[in-house]
N, CA, C and O atoms as a GROMACS GRO file, in nm:
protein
  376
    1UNK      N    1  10.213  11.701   6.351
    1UNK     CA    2  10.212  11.561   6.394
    1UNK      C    3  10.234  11.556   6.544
    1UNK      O    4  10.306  11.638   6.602
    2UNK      N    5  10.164  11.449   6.613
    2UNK     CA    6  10.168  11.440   6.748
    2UNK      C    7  10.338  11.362   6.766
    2UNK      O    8  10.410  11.335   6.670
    3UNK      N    9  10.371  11.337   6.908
    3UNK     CA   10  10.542  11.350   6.935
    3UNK      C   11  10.546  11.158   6.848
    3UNK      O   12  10.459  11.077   6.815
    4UNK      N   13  10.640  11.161   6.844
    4UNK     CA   14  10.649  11.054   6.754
    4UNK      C   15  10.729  10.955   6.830
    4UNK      O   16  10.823  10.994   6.899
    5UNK      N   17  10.699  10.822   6.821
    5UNK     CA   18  10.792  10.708   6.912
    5UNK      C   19  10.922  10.691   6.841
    5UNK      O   20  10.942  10.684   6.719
    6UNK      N   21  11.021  10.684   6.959
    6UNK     CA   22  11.159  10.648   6.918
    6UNK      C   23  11.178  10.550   6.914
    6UNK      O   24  11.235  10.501   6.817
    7UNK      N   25  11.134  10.470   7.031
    7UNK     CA   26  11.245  10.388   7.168
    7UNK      C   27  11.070  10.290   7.218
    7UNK      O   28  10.953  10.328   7.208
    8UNK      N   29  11.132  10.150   7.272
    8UNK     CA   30  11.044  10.074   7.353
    8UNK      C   31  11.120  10.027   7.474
    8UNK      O   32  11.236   9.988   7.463
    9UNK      N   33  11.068  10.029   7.569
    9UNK     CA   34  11.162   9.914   7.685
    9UNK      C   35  11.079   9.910   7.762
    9UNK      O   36  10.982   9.983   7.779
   10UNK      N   37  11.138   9.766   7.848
   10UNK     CA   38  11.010   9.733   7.959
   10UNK      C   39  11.063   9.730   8.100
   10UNK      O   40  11.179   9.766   8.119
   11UNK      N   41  11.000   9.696   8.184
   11UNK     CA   42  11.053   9.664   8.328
   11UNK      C   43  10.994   9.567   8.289
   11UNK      O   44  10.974   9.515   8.179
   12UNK      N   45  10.949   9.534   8.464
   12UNK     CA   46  10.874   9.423   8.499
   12UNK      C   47  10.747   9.403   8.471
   12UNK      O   48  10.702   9.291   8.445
   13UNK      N   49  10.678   9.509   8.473
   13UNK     CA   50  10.545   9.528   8.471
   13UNK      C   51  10.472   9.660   8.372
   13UNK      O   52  10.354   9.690   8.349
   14UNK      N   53  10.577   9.709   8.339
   14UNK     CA   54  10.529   9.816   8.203
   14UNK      C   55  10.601   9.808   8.094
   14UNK      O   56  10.703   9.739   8.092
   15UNK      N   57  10.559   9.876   7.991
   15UNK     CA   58  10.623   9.899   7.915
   15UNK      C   59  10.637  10.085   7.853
   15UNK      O   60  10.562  10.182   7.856
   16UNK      N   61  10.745  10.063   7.814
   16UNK     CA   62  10.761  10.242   7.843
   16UNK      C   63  10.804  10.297   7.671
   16UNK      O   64  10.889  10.270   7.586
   17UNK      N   65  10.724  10.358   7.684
   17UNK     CA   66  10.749  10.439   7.509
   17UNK      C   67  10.828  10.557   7.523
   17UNK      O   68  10.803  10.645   7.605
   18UNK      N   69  10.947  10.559   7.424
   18UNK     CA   70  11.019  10.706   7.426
   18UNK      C   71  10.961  10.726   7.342
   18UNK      O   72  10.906  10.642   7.270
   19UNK      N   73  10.959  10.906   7.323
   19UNK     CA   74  10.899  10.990   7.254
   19UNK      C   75  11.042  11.057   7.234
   19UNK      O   76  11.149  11.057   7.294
   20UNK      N   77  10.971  11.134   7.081
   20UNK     CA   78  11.093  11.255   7.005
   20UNK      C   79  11.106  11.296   7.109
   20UNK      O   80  11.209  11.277   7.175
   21UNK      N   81  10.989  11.372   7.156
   21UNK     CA   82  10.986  11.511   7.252
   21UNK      C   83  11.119  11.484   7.382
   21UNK      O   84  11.114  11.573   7.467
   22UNK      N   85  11.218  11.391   7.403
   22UNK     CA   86  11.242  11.324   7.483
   22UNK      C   87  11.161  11.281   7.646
   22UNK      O   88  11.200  11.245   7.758
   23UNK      N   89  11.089  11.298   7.610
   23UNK     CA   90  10.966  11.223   7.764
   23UNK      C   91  10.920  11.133   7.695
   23UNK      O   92  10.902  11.125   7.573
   24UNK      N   93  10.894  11.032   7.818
   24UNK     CA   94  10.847  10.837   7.769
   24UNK      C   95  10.704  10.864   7.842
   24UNK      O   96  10.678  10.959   7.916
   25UNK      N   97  10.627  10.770   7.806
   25UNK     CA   98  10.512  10.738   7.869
   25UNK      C   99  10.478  10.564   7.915
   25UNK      O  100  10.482  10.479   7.827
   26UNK      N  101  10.450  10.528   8.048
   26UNK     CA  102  10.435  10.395   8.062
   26UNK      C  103  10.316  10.378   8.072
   26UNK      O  104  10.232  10.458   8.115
   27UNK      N  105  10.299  10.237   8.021
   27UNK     CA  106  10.177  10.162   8.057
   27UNK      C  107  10.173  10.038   8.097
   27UNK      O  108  10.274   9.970   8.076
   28UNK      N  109  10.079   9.987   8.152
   28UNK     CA  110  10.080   9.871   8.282
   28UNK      C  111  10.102   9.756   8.128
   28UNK      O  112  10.019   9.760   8.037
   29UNK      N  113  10.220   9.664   8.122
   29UNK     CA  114  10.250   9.620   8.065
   29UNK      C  115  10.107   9.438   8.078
   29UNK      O  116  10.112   9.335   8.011
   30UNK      N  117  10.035   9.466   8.156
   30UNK     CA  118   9.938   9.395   8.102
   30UNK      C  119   9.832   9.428   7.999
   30UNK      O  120   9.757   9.372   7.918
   31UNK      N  121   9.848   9.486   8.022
   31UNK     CA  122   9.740   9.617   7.862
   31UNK      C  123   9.774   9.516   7.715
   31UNK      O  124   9.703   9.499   7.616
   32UNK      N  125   9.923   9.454   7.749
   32UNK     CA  126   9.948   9.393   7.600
   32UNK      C  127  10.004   9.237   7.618
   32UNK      O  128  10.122   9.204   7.609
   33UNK      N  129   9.907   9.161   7.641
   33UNK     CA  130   9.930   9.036   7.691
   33UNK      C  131  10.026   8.963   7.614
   33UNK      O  132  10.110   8.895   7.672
   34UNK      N  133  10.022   8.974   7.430
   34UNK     CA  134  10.136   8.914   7.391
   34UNK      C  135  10.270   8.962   7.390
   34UNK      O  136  10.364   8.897   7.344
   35UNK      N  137  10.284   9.105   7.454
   35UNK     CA  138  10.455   9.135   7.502
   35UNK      C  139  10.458   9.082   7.637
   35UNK      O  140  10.571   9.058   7.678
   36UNK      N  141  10.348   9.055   7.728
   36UNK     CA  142  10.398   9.029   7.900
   36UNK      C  143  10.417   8.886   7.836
   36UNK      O  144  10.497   8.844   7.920
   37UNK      N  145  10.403   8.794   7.761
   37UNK     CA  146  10.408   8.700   7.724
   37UNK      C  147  10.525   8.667   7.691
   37UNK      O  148  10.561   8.553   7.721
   38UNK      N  149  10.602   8.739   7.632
   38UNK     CA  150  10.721   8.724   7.507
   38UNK      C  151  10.844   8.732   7.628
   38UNK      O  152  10.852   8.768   7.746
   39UNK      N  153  10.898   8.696   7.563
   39UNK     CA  154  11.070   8.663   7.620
   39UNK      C  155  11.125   8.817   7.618
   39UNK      O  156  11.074   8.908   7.552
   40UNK      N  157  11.240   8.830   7.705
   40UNK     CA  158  11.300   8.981   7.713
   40UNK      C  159  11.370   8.960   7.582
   40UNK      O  160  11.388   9.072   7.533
   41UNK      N  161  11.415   8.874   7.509
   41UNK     CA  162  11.488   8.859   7.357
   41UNK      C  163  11.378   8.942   7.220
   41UNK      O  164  11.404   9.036   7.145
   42UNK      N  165  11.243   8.848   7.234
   42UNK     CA  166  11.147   8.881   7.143
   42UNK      C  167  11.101   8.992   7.167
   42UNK      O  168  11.072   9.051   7.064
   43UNK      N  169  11.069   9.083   7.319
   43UNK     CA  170  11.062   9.215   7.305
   43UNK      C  171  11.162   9.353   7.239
   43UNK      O  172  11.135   9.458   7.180
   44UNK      N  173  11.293   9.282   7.287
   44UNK     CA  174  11.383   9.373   7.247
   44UNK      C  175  11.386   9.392   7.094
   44UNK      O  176  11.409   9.501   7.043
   45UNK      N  177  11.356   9.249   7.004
   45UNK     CA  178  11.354   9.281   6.837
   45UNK      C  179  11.208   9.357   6.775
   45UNK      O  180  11.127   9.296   6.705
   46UNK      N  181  11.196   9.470   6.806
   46UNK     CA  182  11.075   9.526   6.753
   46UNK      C  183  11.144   9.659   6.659
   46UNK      O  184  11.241   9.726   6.696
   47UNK      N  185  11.055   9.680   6.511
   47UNK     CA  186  11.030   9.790   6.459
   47UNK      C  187  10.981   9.912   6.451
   47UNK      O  188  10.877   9.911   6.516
   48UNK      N  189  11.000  10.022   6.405
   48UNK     CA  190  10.939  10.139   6.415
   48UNK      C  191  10.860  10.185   6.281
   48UNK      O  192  10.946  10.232   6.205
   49UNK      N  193  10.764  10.189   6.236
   49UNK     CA  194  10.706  10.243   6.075
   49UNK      C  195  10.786  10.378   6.057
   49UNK      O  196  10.822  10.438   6.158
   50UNK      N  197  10.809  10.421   5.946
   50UNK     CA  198  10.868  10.511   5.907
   50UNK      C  199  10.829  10.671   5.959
   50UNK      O  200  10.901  10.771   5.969
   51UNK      N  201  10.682  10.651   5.988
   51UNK     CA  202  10.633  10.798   6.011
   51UNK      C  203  10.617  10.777   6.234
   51UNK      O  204  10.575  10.851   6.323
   52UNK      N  205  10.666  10.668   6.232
   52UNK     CA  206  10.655  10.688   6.404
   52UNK      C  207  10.576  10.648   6.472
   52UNK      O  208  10.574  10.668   6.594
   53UNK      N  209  10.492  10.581   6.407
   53UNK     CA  210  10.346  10.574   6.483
   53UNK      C  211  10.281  10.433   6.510
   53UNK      O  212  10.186  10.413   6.585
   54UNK      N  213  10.358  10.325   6.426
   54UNK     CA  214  10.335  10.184   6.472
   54UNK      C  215  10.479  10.148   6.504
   54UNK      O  216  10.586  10.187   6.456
   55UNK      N  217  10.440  10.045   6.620
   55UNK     CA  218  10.570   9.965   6.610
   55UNK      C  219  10.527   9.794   6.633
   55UNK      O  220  10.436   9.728   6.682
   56UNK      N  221  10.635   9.778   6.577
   56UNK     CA  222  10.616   9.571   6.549
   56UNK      C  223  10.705   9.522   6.604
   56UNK      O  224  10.818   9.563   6.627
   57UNK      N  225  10.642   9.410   6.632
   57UNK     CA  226  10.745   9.292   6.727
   57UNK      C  227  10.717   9.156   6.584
   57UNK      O  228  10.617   9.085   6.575
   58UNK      N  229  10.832   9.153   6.495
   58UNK     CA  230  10.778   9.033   6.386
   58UNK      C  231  10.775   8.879   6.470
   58UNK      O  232  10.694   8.788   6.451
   59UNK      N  233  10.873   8.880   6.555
   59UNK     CA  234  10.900   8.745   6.598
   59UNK      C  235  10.759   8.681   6.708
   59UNK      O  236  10.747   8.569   6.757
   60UNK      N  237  10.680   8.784   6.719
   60UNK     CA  238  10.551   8.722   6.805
   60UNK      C  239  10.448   8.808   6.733
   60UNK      O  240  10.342   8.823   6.795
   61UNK      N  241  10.460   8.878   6.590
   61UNK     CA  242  10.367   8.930   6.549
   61UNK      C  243  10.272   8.991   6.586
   61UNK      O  244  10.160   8.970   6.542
   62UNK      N  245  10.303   9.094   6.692
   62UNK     CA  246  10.230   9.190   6.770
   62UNK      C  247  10.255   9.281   6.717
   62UNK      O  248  10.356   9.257   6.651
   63UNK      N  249  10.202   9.446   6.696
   63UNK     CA  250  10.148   9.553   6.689
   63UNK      C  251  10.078   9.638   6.787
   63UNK      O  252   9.994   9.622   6.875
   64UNK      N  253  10.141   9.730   6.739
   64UNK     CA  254  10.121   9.860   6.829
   64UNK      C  255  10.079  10.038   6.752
   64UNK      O  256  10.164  10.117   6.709
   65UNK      N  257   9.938  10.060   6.754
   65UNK     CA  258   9.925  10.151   6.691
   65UNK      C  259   9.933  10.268   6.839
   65UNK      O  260   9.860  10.272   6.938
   66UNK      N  261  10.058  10.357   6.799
   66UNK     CA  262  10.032  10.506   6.898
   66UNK      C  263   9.952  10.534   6.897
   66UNK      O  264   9.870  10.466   6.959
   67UNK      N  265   9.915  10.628   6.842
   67UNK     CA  266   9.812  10.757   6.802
   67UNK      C  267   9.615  10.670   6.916
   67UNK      O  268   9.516  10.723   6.967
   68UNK      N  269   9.675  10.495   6.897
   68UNK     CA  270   9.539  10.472   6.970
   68UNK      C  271   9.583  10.430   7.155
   68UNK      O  272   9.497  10.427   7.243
   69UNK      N  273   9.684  10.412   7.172
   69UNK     CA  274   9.720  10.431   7.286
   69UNK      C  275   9.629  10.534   7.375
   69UNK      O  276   9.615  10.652   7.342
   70UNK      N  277   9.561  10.466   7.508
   70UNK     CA  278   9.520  10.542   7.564
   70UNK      C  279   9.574  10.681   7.578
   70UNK      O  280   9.535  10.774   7.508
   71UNK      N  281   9.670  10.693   7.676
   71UNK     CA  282   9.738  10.858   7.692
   71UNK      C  283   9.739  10.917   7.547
   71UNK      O  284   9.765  11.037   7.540
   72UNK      N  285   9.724  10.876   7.477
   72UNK     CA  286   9.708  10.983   7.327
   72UNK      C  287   9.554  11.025   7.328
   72UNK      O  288   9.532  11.138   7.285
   73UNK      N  289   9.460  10.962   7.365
   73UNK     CA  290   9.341  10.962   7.351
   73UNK      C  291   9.280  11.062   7.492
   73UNK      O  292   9.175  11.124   7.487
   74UNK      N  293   9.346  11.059   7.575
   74UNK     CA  294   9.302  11.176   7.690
   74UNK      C  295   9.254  11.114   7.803
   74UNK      O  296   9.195  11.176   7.891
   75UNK      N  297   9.287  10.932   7.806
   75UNK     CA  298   9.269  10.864   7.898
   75UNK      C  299   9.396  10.899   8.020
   75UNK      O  300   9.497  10.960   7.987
   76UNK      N  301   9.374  10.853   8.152
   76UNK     CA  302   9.487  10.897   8.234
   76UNK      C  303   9.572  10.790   8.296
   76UNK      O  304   9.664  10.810   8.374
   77UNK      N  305   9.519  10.649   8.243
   77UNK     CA  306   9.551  10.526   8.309
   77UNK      C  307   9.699  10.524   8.262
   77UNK      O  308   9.762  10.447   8.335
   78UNK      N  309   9.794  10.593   8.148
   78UNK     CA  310   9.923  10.569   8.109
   78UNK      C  311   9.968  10.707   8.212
   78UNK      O  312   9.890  10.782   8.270
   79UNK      N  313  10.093  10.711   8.211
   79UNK     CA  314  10.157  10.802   8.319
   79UNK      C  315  10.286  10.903   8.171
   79UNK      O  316  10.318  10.862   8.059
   80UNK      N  317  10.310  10.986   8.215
   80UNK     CA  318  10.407  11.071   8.147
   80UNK      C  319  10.508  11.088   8.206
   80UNK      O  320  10.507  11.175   8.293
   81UNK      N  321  10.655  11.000   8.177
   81UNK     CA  322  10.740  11.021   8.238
   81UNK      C  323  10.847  11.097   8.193
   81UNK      O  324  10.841  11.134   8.076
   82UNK      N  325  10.966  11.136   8.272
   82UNK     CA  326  11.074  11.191   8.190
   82UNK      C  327  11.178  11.125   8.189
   82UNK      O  328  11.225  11.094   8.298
   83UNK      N  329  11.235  11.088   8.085
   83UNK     CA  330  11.302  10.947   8.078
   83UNK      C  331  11.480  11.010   8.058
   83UNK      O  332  11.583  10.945   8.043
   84UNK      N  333  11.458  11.171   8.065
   84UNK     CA  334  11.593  11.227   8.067
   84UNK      C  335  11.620  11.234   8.176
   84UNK      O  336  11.715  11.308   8.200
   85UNK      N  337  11.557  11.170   8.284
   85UNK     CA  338  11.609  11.214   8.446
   85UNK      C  339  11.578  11.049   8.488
   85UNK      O  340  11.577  11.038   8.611
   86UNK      N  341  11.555  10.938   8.426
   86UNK     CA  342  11.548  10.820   8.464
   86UNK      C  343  11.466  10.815   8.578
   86UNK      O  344  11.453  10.699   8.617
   87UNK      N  345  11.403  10.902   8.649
   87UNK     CA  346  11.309  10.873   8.745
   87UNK      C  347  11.137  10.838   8.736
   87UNK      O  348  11.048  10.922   8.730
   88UNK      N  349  11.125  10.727   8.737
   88UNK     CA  350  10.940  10.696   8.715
   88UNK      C  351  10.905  10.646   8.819
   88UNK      O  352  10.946  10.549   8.882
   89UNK      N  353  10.807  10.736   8.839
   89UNK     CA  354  10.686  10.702   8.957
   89UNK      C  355  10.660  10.519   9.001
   89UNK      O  356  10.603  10.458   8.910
   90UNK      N  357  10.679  10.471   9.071
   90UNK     CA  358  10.566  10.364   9.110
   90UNK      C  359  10.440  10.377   9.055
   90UNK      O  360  10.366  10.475   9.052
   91UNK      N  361  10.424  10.235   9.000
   91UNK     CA  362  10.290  10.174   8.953
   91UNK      C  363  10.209  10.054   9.033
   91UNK      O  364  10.221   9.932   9.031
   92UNK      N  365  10.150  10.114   9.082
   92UNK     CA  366   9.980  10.167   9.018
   92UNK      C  367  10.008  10.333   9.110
   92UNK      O  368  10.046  10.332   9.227
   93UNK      N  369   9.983  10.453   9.041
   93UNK     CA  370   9.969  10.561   9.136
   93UNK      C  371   9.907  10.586   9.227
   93UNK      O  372   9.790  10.548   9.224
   94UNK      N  373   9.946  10.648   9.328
   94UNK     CA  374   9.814  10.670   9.462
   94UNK      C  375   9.919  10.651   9.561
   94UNK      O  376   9.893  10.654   9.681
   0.00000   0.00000   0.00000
């Protein structure tokens, strides 16, 4: 099985997936218009599916399949961070 989601949290402008592996990956939190939408309350109440790989927000009924997440797919627009050293790059890179 590919690394499996723990953890969600956002800044301002991304949103950042923990992984088992402990490294997070962000993505430009416009990618998902109904979380840049949602209140920091309604983001924080989200689920995890049992095997790791969706997670739900019930209170704005959004979804999130991993496995189709760009950076799973071999796109480069998400970034790989390490979320055990709290340091992430500035977004947009360059």
């Amino acid at each position: 099985m590919e690394a499996a989601a723990v953890g969600v949290r956002f800044d301002g402008v991304q949103l950042f997936l923990d992984m088992s592996d402990g490294g997070a990956v962000a993505f430009p939190l416009d990618w998902f218009p109904v979380l840049q939408a949602a209140t920091a309350a309604e983001r924080e109440h989200f689920a995890i599916s049992m095997d790791h790989q969706q997670l739900f927000w019930p209170e704005i009924n959004e979804d999130v399949n991993v496995p189709a997440l760009p950076s799973f797919l071999g796109k480069s627009a998400a970034r790989q961070c390490d979320s055990r050293e709290g340091d992430f790059p500035a977004w947009p890179p360059g």
